[in-house]
Each structure stands twice: as C-alpha cells, then as structure tokens.
N, CA, C and O atoms as a printed pandas DataFrame, in Angstrom:
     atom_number atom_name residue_name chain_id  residue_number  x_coord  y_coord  z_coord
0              1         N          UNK        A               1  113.147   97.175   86.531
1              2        CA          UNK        A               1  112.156   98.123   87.005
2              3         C          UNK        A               1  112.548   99.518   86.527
3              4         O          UNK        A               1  113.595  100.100   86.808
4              5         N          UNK        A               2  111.772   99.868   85.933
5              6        CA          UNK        A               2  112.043  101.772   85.402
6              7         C          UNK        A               2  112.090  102.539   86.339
7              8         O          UNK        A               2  110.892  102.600   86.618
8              9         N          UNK        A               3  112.584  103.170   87.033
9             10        CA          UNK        A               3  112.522  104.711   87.480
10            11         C          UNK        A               3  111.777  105.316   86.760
11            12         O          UNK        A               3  111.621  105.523   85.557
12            13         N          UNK        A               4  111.151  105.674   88.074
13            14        CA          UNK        A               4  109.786  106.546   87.758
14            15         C          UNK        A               4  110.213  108.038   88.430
15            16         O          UNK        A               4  109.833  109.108   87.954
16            17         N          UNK        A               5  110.883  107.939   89.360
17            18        CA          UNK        A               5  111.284  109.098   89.914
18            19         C          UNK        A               5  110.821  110.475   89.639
19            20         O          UNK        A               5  109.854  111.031   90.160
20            21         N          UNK        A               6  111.700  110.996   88.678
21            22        CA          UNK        A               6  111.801  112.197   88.137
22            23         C          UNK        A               6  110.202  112.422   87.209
23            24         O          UNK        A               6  110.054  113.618   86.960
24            25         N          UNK        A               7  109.448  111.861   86.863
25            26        CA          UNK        A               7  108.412  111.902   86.003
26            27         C          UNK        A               7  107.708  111.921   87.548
27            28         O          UNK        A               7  106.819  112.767   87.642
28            29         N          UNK        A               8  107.960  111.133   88.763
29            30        CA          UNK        A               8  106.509  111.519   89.936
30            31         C          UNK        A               8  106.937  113.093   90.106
31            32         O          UNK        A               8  106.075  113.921   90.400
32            33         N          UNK        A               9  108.472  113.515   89.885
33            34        CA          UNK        A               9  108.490  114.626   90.706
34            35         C          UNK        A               9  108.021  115.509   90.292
35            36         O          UNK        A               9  107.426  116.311   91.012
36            37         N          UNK        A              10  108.147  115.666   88.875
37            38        CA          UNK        A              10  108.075  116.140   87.618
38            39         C          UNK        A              10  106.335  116.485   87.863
39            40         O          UNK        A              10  105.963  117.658   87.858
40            41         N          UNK        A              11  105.753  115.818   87.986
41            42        CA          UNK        A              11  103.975  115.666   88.022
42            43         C          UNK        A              11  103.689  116.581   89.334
43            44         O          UNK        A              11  103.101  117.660   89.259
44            45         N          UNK        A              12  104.124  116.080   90.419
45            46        CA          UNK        A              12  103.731  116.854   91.760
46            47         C          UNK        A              12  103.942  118.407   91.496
47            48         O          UNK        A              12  103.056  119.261   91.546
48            49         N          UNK        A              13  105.186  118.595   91.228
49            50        CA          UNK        A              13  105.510  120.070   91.103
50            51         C          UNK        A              13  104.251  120.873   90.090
51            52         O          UNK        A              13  103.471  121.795   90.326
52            53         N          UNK        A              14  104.520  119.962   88.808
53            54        CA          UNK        A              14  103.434  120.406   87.832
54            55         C          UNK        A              14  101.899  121.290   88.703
55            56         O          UNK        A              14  101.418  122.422   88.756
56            57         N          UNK        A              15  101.614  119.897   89.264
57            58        CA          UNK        A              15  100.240  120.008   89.604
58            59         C          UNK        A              15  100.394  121.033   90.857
59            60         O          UNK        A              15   99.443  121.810   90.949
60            61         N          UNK        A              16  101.257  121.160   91.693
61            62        CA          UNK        A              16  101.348  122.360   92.599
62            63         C          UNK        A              16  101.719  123.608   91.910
63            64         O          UNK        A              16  101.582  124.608   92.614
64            65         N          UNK        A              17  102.177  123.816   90.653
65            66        CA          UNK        A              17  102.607  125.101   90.392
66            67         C          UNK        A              17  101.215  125.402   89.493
67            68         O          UNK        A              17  100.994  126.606   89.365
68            69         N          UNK        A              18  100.471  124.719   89.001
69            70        CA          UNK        A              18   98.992  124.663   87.958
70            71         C          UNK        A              18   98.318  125.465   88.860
71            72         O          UNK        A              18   97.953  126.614   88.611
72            73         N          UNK        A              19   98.116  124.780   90.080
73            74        CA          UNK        A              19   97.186  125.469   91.475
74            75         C          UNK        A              19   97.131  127.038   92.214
75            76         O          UNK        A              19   96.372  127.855   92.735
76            77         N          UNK        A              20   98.647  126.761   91.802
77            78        CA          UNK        A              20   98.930  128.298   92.370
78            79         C          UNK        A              20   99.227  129.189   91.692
79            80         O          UNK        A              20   99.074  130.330   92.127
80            81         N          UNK        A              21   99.613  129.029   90.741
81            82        CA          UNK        A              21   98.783  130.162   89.819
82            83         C          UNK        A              21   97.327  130.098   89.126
83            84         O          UNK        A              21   96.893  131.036   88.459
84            85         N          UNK        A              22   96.829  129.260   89.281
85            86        CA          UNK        A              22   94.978  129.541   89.214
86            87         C          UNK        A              22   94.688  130.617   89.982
87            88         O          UNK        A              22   94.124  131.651   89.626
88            89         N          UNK        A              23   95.316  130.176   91.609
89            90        CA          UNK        A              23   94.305  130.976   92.769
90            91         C          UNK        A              23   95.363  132.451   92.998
91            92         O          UNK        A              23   94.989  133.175   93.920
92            93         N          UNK        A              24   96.615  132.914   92.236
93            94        CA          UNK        A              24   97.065  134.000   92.041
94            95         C          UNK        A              24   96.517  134.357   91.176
95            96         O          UNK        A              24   96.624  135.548   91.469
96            97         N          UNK        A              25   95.841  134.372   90.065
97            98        CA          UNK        A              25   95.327  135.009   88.739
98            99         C          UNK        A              25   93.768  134.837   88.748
99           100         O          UNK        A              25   93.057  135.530   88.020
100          101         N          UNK        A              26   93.232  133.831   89.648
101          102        CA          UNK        A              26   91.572  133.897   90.056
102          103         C          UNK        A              26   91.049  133.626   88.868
103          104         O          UNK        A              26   90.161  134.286   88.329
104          105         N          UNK        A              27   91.425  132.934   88.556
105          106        CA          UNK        A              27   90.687  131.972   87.645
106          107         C          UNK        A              27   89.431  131.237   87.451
107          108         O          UNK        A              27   88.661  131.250   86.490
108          109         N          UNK        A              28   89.372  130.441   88.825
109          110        CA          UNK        A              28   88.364  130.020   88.880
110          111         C          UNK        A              28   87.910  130.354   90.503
111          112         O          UNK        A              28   88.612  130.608   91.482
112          113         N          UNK        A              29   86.461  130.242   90.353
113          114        CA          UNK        A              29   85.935  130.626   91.793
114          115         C          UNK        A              29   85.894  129.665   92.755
115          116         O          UNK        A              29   85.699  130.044   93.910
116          117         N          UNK        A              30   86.084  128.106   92.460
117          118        CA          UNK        A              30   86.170  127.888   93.609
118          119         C          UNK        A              30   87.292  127.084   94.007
119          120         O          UNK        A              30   87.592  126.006   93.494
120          121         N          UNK        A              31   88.015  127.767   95.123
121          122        CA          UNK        A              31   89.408  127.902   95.863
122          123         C          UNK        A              31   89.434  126.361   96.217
123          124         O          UNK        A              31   90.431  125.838   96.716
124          125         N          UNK        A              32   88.534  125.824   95.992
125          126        CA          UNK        A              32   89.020  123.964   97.271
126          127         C          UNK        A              32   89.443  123.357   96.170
127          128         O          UNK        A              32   90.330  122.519   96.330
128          129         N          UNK        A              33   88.881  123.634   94.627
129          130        CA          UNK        A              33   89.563  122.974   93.779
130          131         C          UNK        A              33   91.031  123.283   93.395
131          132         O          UNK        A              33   91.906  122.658   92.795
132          133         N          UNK        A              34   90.981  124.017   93.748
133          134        CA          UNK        A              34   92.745  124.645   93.689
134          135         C          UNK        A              34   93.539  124.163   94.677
135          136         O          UNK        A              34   94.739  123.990   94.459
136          137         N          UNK        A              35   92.887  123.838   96.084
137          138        CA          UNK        A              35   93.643  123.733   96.775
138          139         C          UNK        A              35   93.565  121.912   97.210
139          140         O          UNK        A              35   94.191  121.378   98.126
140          141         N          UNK        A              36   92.811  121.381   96.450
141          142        CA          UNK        A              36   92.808  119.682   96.265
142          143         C          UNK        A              36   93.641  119.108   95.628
143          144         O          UNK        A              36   94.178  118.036   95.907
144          145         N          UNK        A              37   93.874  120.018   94.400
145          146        CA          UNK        A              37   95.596  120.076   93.971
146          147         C          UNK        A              37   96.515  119.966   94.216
147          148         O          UNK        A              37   97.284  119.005   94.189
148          149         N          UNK        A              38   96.656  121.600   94.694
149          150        CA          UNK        A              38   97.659  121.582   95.954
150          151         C          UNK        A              38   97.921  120.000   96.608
151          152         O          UNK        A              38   98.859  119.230   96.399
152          153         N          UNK        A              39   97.057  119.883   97.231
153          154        CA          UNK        A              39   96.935  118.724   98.486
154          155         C          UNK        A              39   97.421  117.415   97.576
155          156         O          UNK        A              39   98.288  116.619   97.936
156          157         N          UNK        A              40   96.677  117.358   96.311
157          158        CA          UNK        A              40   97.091  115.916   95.746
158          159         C          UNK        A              40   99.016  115.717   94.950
159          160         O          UNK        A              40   99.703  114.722   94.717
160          161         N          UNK        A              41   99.254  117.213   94.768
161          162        CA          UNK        A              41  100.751  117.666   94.337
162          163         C          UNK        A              41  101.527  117.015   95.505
163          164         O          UNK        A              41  102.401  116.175   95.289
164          165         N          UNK        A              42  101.181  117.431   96.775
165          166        CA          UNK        A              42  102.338  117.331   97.317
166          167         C          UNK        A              42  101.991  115.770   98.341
167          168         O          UNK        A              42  102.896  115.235   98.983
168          169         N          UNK        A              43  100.615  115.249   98.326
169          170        CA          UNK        A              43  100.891  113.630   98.537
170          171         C          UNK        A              43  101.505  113.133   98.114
171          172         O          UNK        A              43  102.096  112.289   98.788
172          173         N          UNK        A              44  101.919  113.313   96.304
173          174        CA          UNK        A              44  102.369  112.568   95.347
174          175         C          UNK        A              44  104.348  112.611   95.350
175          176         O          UNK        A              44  105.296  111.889   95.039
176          177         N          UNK        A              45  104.091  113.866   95.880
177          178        CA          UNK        A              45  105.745  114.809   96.523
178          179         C          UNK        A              45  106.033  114.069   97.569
179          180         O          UNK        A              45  107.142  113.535   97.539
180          181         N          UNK        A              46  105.441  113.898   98.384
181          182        CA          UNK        A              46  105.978  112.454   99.899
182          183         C          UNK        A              46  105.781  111.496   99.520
183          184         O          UNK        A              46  106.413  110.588  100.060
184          185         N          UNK        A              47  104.941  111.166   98.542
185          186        CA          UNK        A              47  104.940  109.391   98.106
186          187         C          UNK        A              47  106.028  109.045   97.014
187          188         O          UNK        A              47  106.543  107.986   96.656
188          189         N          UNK        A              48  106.122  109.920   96.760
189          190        CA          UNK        A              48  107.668  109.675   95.771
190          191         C          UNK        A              48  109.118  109.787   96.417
191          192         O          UNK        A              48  110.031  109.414   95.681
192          193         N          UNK        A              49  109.350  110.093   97.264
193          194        CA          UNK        A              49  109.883  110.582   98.337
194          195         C          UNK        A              49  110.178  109.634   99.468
195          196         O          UNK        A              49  111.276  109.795  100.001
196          197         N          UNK        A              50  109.553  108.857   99.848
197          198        CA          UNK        A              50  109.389  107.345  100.534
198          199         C          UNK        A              50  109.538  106.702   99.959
199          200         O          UNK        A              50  110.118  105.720  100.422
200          201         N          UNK        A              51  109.246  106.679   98.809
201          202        CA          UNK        A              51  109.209  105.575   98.066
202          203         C          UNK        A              51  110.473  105.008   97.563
203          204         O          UNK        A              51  110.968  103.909   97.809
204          205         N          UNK        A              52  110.983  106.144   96.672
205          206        CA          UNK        A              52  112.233  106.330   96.603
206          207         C          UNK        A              52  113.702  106.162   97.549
207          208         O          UNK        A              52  114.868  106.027   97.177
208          209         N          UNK        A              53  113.130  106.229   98.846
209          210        CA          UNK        A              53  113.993  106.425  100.012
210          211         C          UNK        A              53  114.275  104.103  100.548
211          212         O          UNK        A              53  115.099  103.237  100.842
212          213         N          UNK        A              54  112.671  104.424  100.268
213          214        CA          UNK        A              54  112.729  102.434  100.174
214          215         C          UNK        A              54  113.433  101.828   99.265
215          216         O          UNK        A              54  114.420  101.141   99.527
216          217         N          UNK        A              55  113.090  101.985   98.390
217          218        CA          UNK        A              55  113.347  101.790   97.100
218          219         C          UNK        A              55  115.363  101.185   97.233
219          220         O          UNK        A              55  115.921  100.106   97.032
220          221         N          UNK        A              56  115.874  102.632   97.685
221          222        CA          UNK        A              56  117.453  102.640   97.840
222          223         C          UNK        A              56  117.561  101.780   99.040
223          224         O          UNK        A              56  118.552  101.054   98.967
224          225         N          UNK        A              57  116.925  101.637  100.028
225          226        CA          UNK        A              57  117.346  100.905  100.900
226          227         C          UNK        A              57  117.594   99.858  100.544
227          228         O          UNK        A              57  118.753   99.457  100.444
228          229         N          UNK        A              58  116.015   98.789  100.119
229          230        CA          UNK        A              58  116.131   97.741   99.918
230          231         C          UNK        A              58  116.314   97.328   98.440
231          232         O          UNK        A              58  115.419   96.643   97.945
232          233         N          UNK        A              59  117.560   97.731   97.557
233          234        CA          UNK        A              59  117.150   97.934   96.409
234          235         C          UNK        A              59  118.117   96.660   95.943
235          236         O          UNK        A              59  118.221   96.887   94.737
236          237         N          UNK        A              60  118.808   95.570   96.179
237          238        CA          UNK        A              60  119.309   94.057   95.699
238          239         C          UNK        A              60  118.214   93.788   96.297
239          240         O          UNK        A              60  117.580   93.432   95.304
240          241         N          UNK        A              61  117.582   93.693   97.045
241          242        CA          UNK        A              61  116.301   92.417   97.515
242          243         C          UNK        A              61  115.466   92.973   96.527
243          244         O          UNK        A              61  115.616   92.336   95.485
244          245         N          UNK        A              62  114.567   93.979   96.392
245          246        CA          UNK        A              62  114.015   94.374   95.349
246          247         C          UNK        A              62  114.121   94.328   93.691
247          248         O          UNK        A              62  113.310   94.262   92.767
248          249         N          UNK        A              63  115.536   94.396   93.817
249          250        CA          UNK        A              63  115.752   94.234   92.177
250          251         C          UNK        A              63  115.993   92.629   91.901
251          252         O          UNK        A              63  116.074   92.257   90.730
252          253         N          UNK        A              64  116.110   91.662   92.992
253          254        CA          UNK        A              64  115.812   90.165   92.627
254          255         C          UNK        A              64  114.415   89.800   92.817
255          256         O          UNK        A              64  114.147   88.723   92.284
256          257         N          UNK        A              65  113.412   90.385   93.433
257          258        CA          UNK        A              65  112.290   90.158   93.212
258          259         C          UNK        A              65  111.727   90.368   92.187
259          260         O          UNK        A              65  110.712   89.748   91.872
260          261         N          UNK        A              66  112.151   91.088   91.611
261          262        CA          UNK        A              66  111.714   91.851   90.478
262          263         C          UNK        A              66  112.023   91.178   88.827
263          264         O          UNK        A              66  111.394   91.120   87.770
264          265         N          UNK        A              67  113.313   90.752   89.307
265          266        CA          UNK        A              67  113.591   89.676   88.264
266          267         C          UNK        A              67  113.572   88.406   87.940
267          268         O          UNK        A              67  114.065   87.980   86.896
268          269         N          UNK        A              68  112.974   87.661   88.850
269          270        CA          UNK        A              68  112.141   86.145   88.710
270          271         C          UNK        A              68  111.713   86.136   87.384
271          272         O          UNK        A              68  111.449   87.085   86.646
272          273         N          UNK        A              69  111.682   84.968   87.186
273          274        CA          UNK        A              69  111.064   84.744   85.851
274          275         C          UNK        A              69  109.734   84.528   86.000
275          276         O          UNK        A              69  109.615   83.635   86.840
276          277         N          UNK        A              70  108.144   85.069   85.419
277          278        CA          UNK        A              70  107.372   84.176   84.897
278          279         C          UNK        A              70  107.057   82.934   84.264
279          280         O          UNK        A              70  107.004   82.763   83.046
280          281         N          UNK        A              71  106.750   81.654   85.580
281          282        CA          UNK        A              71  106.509   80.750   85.097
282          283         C          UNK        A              71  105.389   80.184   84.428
283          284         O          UNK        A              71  104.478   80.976   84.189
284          285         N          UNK        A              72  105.216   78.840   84.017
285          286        CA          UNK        A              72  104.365   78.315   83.508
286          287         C          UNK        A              72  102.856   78.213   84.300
287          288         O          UNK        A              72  101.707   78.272   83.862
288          289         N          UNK        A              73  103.526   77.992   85.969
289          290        CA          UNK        A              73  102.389   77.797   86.914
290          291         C          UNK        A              73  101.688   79.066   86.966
291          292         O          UNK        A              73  100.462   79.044   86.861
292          293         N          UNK        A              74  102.364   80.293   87.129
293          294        CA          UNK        A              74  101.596   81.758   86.844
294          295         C          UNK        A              74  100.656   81.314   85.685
295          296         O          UNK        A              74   99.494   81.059   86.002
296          297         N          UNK        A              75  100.968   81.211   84.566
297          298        CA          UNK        A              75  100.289   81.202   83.242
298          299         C          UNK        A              75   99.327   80.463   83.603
299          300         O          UNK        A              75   98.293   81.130   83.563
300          301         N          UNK        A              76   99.114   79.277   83.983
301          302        CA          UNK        A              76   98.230   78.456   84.666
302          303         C          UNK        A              76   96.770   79.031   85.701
303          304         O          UNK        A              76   95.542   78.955   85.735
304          305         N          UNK        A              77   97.707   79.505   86.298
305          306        CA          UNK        A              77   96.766   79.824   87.836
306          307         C          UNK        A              77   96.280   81.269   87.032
307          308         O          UNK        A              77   96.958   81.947   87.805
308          309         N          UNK        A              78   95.859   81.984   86.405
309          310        CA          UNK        A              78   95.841   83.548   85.926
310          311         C          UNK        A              78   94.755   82.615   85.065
311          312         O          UNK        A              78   93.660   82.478   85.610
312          313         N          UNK        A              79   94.948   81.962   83.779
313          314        CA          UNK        A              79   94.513   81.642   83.102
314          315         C          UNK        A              79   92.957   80.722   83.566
315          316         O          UNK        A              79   91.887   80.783   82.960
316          317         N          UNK        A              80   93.192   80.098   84.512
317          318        CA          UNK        A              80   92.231   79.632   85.492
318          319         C          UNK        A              80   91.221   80.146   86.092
319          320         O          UNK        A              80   90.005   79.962   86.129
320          321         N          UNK        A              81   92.447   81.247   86.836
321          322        CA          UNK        A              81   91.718   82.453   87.369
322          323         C          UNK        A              81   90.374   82.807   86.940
323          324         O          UNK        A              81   89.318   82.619   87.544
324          325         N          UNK        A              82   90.696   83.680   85.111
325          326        CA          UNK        A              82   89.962   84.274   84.839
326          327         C          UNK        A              82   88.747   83.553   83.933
327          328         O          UNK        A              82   87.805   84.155   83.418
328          329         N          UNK        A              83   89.049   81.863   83.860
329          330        CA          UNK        A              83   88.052   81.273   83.344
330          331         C          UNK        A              83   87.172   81.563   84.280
331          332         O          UNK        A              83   86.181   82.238   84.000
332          333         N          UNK        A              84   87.441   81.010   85.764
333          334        CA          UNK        A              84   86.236   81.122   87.017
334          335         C          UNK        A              84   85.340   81.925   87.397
335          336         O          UNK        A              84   84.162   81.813   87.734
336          337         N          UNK        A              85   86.281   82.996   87.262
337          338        CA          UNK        A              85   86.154   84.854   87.200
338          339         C          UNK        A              85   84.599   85.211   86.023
339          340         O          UNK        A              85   83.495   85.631   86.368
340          341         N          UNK        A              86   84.980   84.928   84.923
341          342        CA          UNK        A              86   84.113   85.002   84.014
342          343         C          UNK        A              86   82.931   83.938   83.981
343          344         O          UNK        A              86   81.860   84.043   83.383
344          345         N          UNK        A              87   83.136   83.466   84.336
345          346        CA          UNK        A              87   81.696   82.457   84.414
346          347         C          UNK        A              87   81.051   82.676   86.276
347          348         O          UNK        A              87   80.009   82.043   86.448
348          349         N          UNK        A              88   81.433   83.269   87.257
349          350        CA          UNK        A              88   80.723   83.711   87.632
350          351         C          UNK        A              88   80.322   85.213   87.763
351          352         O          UNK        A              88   79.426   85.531   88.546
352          353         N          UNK        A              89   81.099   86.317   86.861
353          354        CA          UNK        A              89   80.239   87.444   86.389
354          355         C          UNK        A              89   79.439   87.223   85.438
355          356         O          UNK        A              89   78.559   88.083   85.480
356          357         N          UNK        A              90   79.214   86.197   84.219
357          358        CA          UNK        A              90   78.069   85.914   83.392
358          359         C          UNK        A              90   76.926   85.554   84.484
359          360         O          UNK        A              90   75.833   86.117   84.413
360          361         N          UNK        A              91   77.092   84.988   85.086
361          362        CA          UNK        A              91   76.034   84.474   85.944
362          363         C          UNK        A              91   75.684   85.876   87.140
363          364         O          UNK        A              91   74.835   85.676   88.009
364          365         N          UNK        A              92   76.106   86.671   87.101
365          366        CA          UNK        A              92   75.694   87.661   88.659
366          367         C          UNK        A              92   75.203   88.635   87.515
367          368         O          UNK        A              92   74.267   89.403   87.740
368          369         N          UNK        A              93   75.818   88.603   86.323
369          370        CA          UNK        A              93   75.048   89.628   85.214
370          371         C          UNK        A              93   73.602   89.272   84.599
371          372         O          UNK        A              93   72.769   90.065   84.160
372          373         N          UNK        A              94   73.500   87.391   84.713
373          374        CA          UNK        A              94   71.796   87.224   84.607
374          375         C          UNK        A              94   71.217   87.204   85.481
375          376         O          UNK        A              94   70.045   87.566   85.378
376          377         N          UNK        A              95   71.673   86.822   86.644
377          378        CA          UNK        A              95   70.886   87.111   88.131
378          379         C          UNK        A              95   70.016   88.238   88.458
379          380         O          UNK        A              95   68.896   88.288   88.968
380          381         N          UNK        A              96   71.133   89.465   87.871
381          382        CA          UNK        A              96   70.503   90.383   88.105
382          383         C          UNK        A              96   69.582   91.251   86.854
383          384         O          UNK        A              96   68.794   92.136   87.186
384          385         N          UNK        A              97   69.765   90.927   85.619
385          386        CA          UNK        A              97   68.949   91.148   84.490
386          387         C          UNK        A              97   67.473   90.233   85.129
387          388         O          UNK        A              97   66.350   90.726   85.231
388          389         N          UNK        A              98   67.831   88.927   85.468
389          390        CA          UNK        A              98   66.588   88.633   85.722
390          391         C          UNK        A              98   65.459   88.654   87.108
391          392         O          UNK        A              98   64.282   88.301   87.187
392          393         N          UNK        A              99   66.505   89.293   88.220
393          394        CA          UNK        A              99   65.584   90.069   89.374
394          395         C          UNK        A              99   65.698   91.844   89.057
395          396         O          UNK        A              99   65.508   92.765   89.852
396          397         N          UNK        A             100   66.099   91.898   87.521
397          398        CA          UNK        A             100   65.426   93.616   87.209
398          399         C          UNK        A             100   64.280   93.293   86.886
399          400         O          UNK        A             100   63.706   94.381   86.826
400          401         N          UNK        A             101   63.685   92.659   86.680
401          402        CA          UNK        A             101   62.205   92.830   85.413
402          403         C          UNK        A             101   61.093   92.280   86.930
403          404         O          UNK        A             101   59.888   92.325   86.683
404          405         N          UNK        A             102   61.430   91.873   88.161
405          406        CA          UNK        A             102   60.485   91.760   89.567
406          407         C          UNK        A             102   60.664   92.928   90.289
407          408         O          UNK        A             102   59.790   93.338   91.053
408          409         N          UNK        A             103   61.846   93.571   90.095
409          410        CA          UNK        A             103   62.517   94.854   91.307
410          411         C          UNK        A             103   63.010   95.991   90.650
411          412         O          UNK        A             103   63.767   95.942   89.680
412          413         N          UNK        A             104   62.642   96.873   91.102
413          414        CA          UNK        A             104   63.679   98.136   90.629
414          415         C          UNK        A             104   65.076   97.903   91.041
415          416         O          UNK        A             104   65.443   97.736   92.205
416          417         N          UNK        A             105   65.924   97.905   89.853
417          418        CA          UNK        A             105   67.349   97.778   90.117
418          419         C          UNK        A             105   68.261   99.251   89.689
419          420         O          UNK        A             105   68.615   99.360   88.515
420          421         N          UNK        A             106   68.554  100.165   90.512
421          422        CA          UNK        A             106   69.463  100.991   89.377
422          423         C          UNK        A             106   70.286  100.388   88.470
423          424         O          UNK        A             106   69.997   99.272   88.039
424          425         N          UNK        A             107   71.349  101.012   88.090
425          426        CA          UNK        A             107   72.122  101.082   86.739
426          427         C          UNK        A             107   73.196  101.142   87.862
427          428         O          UNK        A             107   74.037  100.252   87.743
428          429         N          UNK        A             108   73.388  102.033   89.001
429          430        CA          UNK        A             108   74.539  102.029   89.339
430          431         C          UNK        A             108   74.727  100.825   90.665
431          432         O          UNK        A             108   75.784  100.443   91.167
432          433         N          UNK        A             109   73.323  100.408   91.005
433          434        CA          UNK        A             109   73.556   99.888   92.082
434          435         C          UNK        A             109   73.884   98.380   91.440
435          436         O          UNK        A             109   74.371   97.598   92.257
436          437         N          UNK        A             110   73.648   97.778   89.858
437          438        CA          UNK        A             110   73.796   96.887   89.433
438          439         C          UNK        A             110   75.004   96.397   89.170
439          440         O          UNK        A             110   75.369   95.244   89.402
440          441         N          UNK        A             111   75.861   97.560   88.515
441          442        CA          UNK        A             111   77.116   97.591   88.330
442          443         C          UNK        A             111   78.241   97.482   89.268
443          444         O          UNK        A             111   79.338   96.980   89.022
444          445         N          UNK        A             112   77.619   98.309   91.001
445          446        CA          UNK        A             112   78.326   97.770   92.053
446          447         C          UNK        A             112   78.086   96.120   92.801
447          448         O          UNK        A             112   78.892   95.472   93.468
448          449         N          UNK        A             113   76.924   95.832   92.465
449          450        CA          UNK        A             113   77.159   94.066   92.331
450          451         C          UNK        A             113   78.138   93.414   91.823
451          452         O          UNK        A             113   78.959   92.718   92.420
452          453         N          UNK        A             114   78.051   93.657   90.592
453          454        CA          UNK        A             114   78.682   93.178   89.385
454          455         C          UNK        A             114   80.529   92.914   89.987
455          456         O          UNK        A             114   81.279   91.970   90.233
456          457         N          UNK        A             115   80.562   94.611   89.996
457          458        CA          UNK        A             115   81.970   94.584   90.551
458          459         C          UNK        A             115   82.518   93.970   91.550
459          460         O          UNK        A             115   83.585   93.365   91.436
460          461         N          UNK        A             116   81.630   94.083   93.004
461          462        CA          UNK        A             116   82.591   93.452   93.992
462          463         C          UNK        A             116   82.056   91.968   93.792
463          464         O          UNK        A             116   82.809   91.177   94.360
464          465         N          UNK        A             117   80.957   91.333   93.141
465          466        CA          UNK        A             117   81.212   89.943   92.783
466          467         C          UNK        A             117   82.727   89.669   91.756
467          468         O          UNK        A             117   83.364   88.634   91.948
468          469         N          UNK        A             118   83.094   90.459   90.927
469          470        CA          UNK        A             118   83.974   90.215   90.334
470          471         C          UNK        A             118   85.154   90.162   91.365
471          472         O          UNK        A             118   85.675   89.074   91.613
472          473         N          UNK        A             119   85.593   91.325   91.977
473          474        CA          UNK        A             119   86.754   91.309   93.317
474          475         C          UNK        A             119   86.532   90.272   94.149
475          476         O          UNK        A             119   87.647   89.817   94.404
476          477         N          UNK        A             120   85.627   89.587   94.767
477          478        CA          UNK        A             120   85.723   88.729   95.142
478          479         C          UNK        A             120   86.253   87.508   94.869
479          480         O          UNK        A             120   87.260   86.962   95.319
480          481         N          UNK        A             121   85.420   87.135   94.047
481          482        CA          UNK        A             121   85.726   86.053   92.693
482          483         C          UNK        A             121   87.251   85.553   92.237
483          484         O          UNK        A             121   87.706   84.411   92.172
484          485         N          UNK        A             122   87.827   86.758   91.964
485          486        CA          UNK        A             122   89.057   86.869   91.475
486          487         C          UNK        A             122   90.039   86.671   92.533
487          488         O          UNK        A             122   91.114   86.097   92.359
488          489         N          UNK        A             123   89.602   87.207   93.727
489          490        CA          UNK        A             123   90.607   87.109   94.920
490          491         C          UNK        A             123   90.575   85.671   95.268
491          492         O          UNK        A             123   91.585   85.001   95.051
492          493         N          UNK        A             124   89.426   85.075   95.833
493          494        CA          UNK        A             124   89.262   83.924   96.311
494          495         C          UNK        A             124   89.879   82.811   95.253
495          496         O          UNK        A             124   90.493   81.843   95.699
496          497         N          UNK        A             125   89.650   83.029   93.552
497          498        CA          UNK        A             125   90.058   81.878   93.039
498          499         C          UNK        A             125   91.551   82.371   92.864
499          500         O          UNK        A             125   92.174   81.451   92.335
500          501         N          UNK        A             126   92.109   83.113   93.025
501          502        CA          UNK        A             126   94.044   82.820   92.734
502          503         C          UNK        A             126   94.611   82.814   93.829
503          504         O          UNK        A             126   95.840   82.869   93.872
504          505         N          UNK        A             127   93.589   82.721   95.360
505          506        CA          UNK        A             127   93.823   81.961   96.703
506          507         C          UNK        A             127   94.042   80.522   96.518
507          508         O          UNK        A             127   94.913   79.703   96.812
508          509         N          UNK        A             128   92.824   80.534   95.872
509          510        CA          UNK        A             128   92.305   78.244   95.857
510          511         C          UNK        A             128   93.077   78.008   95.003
511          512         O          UNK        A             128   93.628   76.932   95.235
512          513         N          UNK        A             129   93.722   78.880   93.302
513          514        CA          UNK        A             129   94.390   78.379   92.504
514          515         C          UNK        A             129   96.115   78.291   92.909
515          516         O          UNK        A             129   96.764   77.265   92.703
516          517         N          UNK        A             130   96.497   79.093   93.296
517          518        CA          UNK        A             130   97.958   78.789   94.558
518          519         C          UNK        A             130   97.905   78.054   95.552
519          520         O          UNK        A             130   98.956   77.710   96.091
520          521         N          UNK        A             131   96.811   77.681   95.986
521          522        CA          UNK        A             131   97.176   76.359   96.960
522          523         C          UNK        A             131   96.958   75.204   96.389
523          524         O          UNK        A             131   97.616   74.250   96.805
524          525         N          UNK        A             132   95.965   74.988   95.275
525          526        CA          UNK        A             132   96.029   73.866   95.232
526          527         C          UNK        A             132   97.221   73.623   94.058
527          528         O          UNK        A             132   97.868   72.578   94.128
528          529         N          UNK        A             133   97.503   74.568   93.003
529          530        CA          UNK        A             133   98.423   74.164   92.320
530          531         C          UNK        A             133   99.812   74.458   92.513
531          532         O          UNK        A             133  100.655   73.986   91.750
C-alpha cells in the first residue's frame, strides 16, 4: 500500500492557502467559494489525519489484508459480474430509447435510470456471484 500521506497533506494545505489568499487580495467576489475551500482543505486535513492515525494502529492486520493474493475465483466472480451488469444496462438503455418515442424522457433523467440500474445490478450480482461461487 503507498503512502499517501504527505501528498493528502500536501493538497489540504495547498487548497487552504489558494483560499486565503483569494479572499486577502479579493479576487473574486464571491466569498463562499473561497470559503468551500477553506472547508474542503481542512476536511481533507482531518481525513488524513484519522486516517493515518488508523492506519498506524492497525497497520500488521492491514498490511496482511492488503497482501492476499488475487485469486482465480475473484477473476471469475468480476468477470461474471460484469457480463450480467452489461446485459442488463443494454436492456434498461432500450427500455428506455423505446418508452422515449411514447413519453417525454429527459437526457438527465434517462441517464439517472441508467445509472442506478447499473449500481444495482452490479451490487446484487457480486452478492449472488460470492455466494454461489
């Protein structure tokens, strides 16, 4: 596992020191974007920070999880997966091409079909594909 550490800290600071000098030099007019920054700098500053703090705790249980091998049955069940996966987004993608041309369908409301049929899909079959294989 890489350490990421110093590159999250590295980023937070970034993005908190970007912010504050915008809204010292007035840059731009509006202050919430500066200060969403701010806000997202220093989530990223406690989530690295915890993380890190876990990380050392549990870090032999973690670093043997981490090093399992990829087996054959992964390759299997993934590969499965995404046959299932794909043959029922072909099908929720003509479903709905073919209740556009009876209904007004947006563009965006089609695409959020699309998607959580896909999340679904995907979740449920590498449920059924780990139990049964």
């Amino acid at each position: 596992m890489k350490n990421k550490f110093f590159e999250r800290i590295l980023f937070s600071i970034v993005a908190i020191g970007i912010s504050i000098t915008d809204i010292l030099l007035g840059g731009t007019s509006n202050i919430y974007v500066d200060n969403f920054y701010i806000l997202v700098g220093l989530i990223a500053f406690v989530y690295t920070i915890f993380d890190y703090y876990k990380y050392n705790k549990n870090r032999k249980e973690i670093d043997d999880q981490l090093s399992k091998e990829y087996d054959e049955r992964d390759e299997l069940v993934d590969g499965k997966v995404s046959k299932i996966t794909l043959k029922v987004i072909l099908a929720t993608i003509f479903i709905v091409m073919f209740a556009s041309k009876f209904a007004i369908i947006n563009g965006d409301i089609s695409l959020f079909i699309i998607l959580v049929t896909f999340i679904i899909t995907e979740f449920l079959a590498r449920k059924y594909y780990n139990y049964i294989i």
